[in-house]
Every structure is written in C-alpha cells, then in structure tokens.
C-alpha distance (Angstrom), angle and dihedral (degrees) to the residues before:
residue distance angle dihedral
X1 . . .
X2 3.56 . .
X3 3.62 125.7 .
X4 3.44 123.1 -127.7
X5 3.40 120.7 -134.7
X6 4.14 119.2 -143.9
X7 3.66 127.1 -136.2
X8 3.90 115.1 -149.1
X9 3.62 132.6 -152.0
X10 3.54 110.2 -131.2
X11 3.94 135.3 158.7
X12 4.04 79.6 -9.4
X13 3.69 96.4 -61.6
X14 3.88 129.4 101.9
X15 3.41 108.6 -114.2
X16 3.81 136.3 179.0
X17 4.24 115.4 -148.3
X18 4.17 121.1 -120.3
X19 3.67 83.5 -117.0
X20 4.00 95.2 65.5
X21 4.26 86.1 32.3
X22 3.92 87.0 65.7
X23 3.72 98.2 40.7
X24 3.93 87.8 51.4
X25 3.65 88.7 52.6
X26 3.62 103.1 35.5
X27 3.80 105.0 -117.5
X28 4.07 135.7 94.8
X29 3.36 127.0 -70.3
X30 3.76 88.7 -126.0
X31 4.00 91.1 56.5
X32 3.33 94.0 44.0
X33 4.33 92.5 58.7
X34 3.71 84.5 39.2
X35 4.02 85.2 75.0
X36 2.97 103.7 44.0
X37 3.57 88.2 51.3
X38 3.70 84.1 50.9
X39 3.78 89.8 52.0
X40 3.63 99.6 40.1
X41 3.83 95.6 150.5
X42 3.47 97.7 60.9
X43 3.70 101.3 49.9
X44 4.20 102.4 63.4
X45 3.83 117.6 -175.6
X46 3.98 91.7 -88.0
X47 3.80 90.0 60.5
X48 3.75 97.3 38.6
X49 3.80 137.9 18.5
X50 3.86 131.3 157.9
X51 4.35 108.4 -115.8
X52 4.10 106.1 -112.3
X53 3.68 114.5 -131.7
X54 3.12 101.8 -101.3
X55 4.13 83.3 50.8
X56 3.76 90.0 63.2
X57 3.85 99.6 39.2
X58 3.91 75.8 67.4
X59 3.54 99.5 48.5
X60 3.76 95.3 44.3
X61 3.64 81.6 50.3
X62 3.69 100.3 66.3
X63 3.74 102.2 16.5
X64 3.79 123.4 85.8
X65 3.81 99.0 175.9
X66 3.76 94.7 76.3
X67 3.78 95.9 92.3
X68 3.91 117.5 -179.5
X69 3.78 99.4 -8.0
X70 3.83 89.9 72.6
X71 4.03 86.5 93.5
X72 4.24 99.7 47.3
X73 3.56 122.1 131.2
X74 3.55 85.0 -145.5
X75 4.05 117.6 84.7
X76 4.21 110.2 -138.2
X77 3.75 119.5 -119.1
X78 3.82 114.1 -121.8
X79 3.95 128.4 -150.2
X80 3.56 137.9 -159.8
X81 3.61 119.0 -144.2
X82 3.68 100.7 -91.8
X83 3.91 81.4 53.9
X84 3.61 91.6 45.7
X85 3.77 89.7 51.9
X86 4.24 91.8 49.6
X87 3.77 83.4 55.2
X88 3.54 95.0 47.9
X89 3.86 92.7 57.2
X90 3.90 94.9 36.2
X91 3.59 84.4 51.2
X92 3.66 104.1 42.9
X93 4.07 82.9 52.5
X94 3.97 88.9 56.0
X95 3.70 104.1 23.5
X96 4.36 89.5 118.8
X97 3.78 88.3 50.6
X98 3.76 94.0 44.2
X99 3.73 94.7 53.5
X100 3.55 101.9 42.4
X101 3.80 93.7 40.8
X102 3.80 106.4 121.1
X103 3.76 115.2 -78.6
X104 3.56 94.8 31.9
X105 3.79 100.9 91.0
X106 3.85 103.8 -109.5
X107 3.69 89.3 -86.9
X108 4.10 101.5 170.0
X109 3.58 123.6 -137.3
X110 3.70 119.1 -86.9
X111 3.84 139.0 -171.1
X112 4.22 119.8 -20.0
X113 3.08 131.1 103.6
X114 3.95 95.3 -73.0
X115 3.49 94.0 38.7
C-alpha cells in the first residue's frame, strides 16, 4: 500500500516535512538534513526553514499521519516546492551515498535516472 505523503500549510506556503522527503526517497531523515546542510547555499530561507515549536504543536495538533516522531526533541525541517525540487536534484546526485551511508542498512541504489 502506498503511503501518502501530506502537504502542510505553513507561514502561507505548502510545504512537505524532511520526515516525508526521506521516506519518498528512501533514506533517513538525518541523511537527508545532512545535505542540505552540505548544500546550504542553495536552499535560502524561502525554500527551506526548520518548523518553531509552537509551529509543530500545531501540526501535531491536526495531523494524525505523523506516527512516532510526534514525541522528538528534534523539530522537522519543512520545504516548499522549489525546496523540494533543490533536494530532489541534490539528492538524485547523492542518492548511492545516502543509502549506503552507515546506519542505513546497505540498501543499494535502485532505478532513477542515476541509478
């Protein structure tokens, strides 16, 4: 069954959280934010922008699809499409690394255009 994947309103943009990013792509949450880290330059506030607390009290308010992350320490990182669509590339570019990075299980690449 196929997952679907939520898009939030936040600061009056649709935005989709790093959590459902990395499940979309098949890596870690943590790997994921490590690129765009990495890539800081090309992800500017309008693309990018960690939630605030009181931010996510909202959305773990009135969203039931967040399963066991509703009790991290950690707040998620949202993106807007154009943000989406930087990860996407920076992603597809590093998608091998990203899954066989350590703690990810060794899962090899598959399908895409790189892979």
């Amino acid at each position: 069954m196929k997952q679907e994947i939520p898009i939030l309103w936040l600061r009056g943009l649709p935005v989709i959280l790093d959590l459902h990013l990395a499940l979309l792509y098949g890596v870690k949450t943590k790997r994921l934010n490590e690129q765009v880290r990495r890539n800081s330059s090309r992800f500017p506030d309008d693309f990018v922008f960690r939630l605030s607390k009181k931010e996510w009290a909202e959305v773990v308010a009135n969203c039931d699809q967040l399963g066991k992350i509703l009790h991290s320490s950690i707040l998620p990182t949202a993106f807007t499409e154009q943000g989406a669509l930087t990860l996407l590339r920076s992603v597809s570019v590093n998608l091998a690394e990203l899954r066989r990075a350590p703690g990810t299980g060794g899962v090899p690449a598959t399908g895409g255009r790189n892979g």
